[in-house]
C-alpha positions, 0 to 999 in steps of 0.5 A, a space after each residue: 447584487 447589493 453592495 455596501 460599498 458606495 460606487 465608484 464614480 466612472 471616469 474618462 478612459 476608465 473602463 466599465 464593469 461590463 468591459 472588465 468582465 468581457 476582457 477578464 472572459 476572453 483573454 487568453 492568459 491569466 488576466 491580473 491589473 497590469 493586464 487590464 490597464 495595459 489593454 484599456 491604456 490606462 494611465 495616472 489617476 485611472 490606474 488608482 481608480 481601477 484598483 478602487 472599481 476592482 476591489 467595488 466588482 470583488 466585494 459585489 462578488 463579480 469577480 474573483 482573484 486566483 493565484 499570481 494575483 489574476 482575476 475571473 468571473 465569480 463563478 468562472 475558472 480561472 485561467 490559472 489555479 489551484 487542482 486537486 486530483 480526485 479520481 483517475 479515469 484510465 490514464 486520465 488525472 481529473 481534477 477540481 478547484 480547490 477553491 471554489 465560490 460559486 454558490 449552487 454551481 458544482 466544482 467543474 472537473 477538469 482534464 488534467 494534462 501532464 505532458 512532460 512531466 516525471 511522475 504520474 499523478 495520483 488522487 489527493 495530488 495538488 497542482 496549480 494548473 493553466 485552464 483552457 475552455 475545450 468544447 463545452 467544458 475545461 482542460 488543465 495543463 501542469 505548471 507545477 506539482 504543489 505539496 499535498 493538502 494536510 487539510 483532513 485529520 482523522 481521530 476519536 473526539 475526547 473532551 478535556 475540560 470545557 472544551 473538545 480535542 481531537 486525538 490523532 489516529 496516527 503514531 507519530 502525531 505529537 499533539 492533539 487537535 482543539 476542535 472548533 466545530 464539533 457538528 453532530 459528534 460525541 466524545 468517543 466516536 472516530 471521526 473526520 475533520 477539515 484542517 483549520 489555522 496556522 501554526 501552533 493555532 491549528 483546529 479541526 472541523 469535524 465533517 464525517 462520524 464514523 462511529 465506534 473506533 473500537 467496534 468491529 471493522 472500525 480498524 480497517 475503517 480507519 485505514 480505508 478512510 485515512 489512505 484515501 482507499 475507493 471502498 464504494 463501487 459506482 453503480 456503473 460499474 456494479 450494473 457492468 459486472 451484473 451484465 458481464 456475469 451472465 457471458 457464456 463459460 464455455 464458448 467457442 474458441 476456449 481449450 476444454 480443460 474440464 477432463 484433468 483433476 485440476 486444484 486451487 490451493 490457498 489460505 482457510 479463509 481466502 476471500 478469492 480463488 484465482 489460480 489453480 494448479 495441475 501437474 503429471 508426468 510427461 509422456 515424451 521419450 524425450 522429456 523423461 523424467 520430466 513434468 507437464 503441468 498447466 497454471 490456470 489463472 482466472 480469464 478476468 480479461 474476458 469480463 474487464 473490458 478496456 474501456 469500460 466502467 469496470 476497467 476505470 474502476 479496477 485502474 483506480 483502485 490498482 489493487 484489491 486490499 485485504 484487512 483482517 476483517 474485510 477486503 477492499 476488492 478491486 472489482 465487485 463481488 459478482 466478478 471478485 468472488 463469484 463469477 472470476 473466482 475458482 470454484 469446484 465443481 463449477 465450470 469457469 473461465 480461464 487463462 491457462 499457461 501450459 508448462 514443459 519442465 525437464 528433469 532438471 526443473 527447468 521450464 523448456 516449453 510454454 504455451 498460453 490458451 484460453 480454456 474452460 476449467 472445472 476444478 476438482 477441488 478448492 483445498 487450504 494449504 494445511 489439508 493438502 501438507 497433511 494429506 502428502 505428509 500423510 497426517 490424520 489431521 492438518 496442523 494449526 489452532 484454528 481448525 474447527 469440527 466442520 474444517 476437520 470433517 472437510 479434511 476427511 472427506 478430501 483426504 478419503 478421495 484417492 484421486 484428489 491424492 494422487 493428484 497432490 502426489 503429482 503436483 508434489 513431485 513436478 514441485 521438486 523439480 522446480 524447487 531444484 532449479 530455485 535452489 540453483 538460482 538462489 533467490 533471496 531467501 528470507 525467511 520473516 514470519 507473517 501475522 495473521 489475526 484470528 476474529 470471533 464470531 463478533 468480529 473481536 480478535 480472538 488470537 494473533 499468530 504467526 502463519 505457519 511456513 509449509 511446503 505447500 506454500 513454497 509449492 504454490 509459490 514455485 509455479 506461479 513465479 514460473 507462469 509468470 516468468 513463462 509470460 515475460 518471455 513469451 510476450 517478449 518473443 512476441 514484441 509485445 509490450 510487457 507490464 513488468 515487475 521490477 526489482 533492483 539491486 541495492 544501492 551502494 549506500 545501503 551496502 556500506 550501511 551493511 557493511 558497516 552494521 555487520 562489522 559490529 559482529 565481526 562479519 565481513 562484507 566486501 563491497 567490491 563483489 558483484 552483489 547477487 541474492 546468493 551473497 546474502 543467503 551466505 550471509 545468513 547462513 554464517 550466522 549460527 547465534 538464533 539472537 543475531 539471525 532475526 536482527 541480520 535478515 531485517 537488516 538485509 531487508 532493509 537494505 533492499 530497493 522496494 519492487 514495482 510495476 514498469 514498462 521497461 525490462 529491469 530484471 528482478 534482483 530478489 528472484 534472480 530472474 532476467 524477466 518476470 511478470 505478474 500474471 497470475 492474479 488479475 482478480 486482485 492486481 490491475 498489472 496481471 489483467 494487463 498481462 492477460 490483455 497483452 497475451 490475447 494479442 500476442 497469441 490471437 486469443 480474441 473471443 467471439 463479440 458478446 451478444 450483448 452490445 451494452 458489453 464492450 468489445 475486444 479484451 486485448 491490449 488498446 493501443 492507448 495503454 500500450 503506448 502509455 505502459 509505463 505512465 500506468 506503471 506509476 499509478 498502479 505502484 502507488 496504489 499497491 504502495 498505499 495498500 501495503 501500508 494500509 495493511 500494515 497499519 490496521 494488522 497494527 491497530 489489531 495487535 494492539 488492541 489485543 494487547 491492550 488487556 495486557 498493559 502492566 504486564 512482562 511480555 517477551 519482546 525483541 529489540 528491532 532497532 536502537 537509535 539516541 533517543 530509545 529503541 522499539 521492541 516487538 512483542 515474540 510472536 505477535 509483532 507491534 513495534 513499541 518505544 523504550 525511550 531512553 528517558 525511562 531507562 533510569 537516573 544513568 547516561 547511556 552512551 549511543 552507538 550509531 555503527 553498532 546501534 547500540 545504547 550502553 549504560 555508562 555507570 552499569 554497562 548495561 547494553 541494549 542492542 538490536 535482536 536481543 531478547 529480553 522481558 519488557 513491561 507494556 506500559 501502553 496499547 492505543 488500538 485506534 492508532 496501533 501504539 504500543 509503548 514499553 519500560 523496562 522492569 525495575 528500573 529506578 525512574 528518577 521523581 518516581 517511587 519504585 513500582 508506582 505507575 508513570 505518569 504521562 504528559 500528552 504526548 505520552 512522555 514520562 512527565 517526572 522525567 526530563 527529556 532527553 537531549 542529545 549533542 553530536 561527538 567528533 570522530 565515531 558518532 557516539 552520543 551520551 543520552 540520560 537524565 542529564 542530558 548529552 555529556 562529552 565522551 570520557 566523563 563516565 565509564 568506558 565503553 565495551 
């Protein structure tokens, strides 16, 4: 390689290129230039001249330096450096170099081992790791756990002037991106950008388009690319599904389940069918007036094998993640929504779950098979509510003509009805003993988004609350209960489903909160979901009761996945497990695994033997429960999210035709800076800032959560309803921001249009600013500023 440098001359004792690269090669620790004139001996002028001949090899692009100032060969691995995780196969971090400089080399992958360490980690996670060459590739070990990169943005290009932006599809960004390299962009389209500069000097290098942020799909794009969500399966793995697909159904050591009239009750529009439910009177003397009913959950087991380009994927992925427009399946669409899907009239492979329930609703006896189930219908929730109850038609707004000729044909057949009838009356056993056990009992509304056949939103509504949900629901916790507990009597490792009780800290924040209405909550009481469901019921104002079940929400732990036996607090159970979705959830295949172990449930060895063998549990991820346990929490954590970020960009879209119009709303929460609001029956929070309330100083209350207008004693508190102007819908980053009607802005003439700054600040209005009161936390916000308590008009 050329260098423009001249050459350093070599001197006595000084070693050569040759020697420095062999040295910098073989060391077994990172190799920096103490190292280097310890090994050699160096001394005096040497020492000054080995820095020169370092930096000659550097800028000749024979040797690198990594972090702690060591150095490799250009091309090489360094002994320690930076990793990025980019995929997780099973267990097993792989990561790359963050920094790569080879020119035509591919990044290596590396092993990444994280022994010791609290917290699995998970794709898009940096370390800086100790490298170490194993066989003909490298290992890494952690030495730290560094923050996360922030190096891509995700937003729409706009141009401004001469120059080009890029604005932010997230909410909380404040400011929008120059772009210093716009590649094949256009103004308008949604794109992804590496992250360049420091400070106040950030840019944005666009890498991807995307396309339209607003067409179709776009919504959940958007969400899939910015929580980094796997939407392309490998071709391994589509080639596996194709070969398992073609496994024989009903083969031997399967339990024909064929012969009962068996029911899969679900959503309209359910992507996937993978429970289904059968239910009749028990024809023991000695269990009279009870039940015996079957839970037939699709065998995933028997076409995910450990081990296998399916099962590396469907861990990777953790969870399936379902957009109004799409899902994300974890596994392909041969297994997701054929083959593993429950379909009438088709024989499938099953897991079933074998229920004895008593007169009392208590579940006495179970037992696990694998079996072969034809179901005798796949029915939506709405038709099998309206056929128990008796209706001509089911209830909902989205019931098209060939819905409703589905519905006439199912209600016509008798024995679909009896077998409803059955199912209902085996149910109001179950619901009993749920009463008796007294799970948390919130009752929050579910949006649900109506497309057209274009894919644009025709409707938002909120999801109807039938019995036929709460069925469903009653005997899948009761499958899953049953196998916690027979997998615990077995010994067996149990992929649980945990959820803890509330911390001391959220309960004072409660009792603080519900003092505000003169509502008592003593913290000394051993906290069970009952106590909550008293509270609730001691609310009799329809304003309050929203405002108190968020709060109780909030004061909850969140649920996840662990090796170890917590109890779930929500459900008043002792054991459970997640065991009747595996089409969807990783933790129910594993449960399903656990159970072929525990019961001897193994299948004949496929004649195929590109097909793996065995679908039970491996002994490697039993003993590695819990580290799985991590990662599959944080995946359904990123769905979630995911989720609820695109629901929000599709209530804003629908919104934004409606900006400059009054719209019921509802107060969900009051801080010193403004309050969010959510628009009745739709949901989309939106800010009120403070600064838009008018020329008065408005007090805050922190216990209370409430901001009161000093001159007018105008009060603004959570729960309240009241009509707000939608002053803002931004579909691409699901914004939504609100005004309050007639209020005299200062700087604006009265009904002229608020004019914003770029961050979406009223720009004739100064901000606000805020200073902490002694004693109870009060603060007077306004035009003004804060202003010490007592200088304007008393609080109520």
């Amino acid at each position: 390689m050329a260098n423009s440098r001249k050459k350093t001359s070599k001197r006595a004792g000084l070693p050569s290129r040759e020697q420095i690269l062999e040295f910098i090669e073989s060391s077994d620790t990172p190799a920096g230039k103490r190292e280097i004139v310890k090994a050699f001996g160096l001394s005096g002028q040497d020492k000054i001249a080995l820095k020169t001949l370092l930096k000659d090899m550097t800028d000749e692009g024979l040797v690198a330096m990594a972090p702690g100032r060591a150095f490799h060969k250009m091309g090489g691995l360094p002994k320690v450096t930076v990793l990025r995780v980019t995929d997780v196969d099973g267990n097993q971090p792989i990561g790359v170099p963050e920094s790569w400089e080879a020119d035509g080399v591919p990044a290596p992958k590396l092993r990444i081992i994280e022994r010791g360490r609290n917290g699995a980690l998970g794709v898009g996670d940096r370390v800086l790791a100790r490298t170490e060459a194993r066989g003909n590739g490298h290992i890494a070990h952690v030495m730290k756990k560094l923050a996360r990169g922030s190096e891509q943005l995700l937003g729409v290009v706009e141009k401004d002037g001469e120059r080009f932006m890029l604005r932010s599809t997230d909410k909380k960004a404040r400011r929008d991106t120059p772009i210093s390299d716009l590649g094949n962009a256009e103004p308008g389209q949604l794109v992804v950008a590496e992250k360049g500069g420091r400070g106040n000097r950030i840019t944005a290098r666009v890498i991807e388009v995307l396309g339209d942020p607003f067409a179709p799909k776009s919504f959940s794009l958007i969400a899939i690319a910015k929580y980094g969500i796997p939407n392309v399966f490998p071709d391994a793995a589509i080639e596996e599904a194709q070969r398992v697909a073609e496994l024989p159904v009903a083969a031997e050591g399967r339990e024909d389940l064929r012969h009962l009239p068996i029911l899969a009750i679900d959503p309209r529009d359910a992507r996937d069918h993978d429970d289904a439910l059968w239910a009749a009177p028990d024809g023991d003397p000695a269990n009279e007036g009870g039940f015996k009913a079957v839970v037939a959950i699709a065998d995933v087991s028997f076409y995910v094998r450990p081990g296998g380009e399916l099962d590396r994927e469907a861990r990777r992925r953790g969870n399936s993640v379902y957009f109004p427009d799409r899902v994300v399946p974890m596994l392909p669409h041969e297994l997701s929504s054929d083959k593993c899907s429950l379909k009438a009239g088709e024989d499938r492979a099953a897991m079933a779950c074998h229920l004895v329930i008593n007169s009392k609703g208590e579940v006495t006896g179970h037992r696990f098979t694998r079996a072969t189930v034809r179901l005798a219908a796949n029915i939506a929730y709405e038709d099998a509510q309206a056929i128990v109850d008796g209706k001509d038609r089911p209830s909902g707004s989205q019931i098209s003509e060939e819905d409703k000729r589905s519905f006439d044909k199912l209600k016509a057949d008798g024995d679909l009805a009896k077998a409803l009838e059955s199912l209902w009356a085996c149910w109001k056993l179950l619901f009993k003993a749920r009463e008796k056990r007294a799970p948390l009992d919130l009752d929050l509304p579910e949006r649900q988004v109506h497309l057209d056949d274009r894919g644009r939103i025709a409707e938002v509504t909120v999801r109807e609350r039938l019995d036929a949900h709460r069925l469903v629901e009653d005997y899948m916790i009761a499958a899953n209960v049953a196998a916690a507990k027979a997998l615990e009597a077995k010994k067996s490792p149990v992929m649980y489903r945990a959820h803890l009780p509330p911390s001391r800290e959220k309960l004072v924040a409660l009792k603080d909160y519900l003092k505000t209405f003169d509502m008592e909550f003593a913290l000394g009481q051993v906290v069970t979901p009952g106590v909550f469901n008293r509270l609730i019921e001691r609310v009799d104002n329809d304003e309050v009761l929203p405002q108190v079940m968020e709060q109780i929400l909030r004061t909850q732990t969140q649920a996840y996945y662990g090796a170890e036996k917590t109890g779930h607090f929500g459900l008043a159970l002792g054991s459970y497990a997640h065991f009747t979705s595996p089409i969807r959830r990783y933790a129910d295949l594993l449960v399903h695994r656990a159970l072929v172990d525990a019961y001897d449930l193994e299948m004949p060895a496929p004649n195929n033997r590109s097909i793996q063998r065995g679908t039970g549990l491996t002994e490697k991820d039993a003993s590695d429960l819990g580290h799985i346990a991590e990662v599959i929490s944080r995946t359904e954590r990123r769905a979630m999210e995911a989720e609820r970020d695109t629901m929000d960009r599709y209530v804003a879209a629908y919104l934004a035709s409606h900006v400059g119009e009054l719209v019921d709303a509802r107060i969900t929460g009051v801080l010193d800076f403004g309050f969010f609001a959510m628009v009745e029956g739709l949901g989309g929070d939106g800010l009120v800032p403070v600064s838009t309330l008018g020329a008065e100083h408005f007090a805050y209350d922190e216990a209370a959560r409430t901001l009161t207008g000093q001159d007018s004693d105008t009060v603004y508190k959570s729960g309240m309803k009241l009509k707000l102007r939608l002053a803002e819908a931004n579909p691409v980053s699901g914004g939504l921001r609100f005004e309050v009607p007639d209020v005299e802005i200062p700087g604006r003439a009265p009904g002229k249009p608020v004019r914003r700054d770029r961050r979406g600040r009223p720009s004739s209005v100064p901000r606000m600013s805020k200073r902490p009161q002694s004693g109870r936390k009060k603060t007077s916000v306004g035009k003004g500023g804060a202003k010490p308590k007592g200088k304007g008009k008393k609080k109520r």
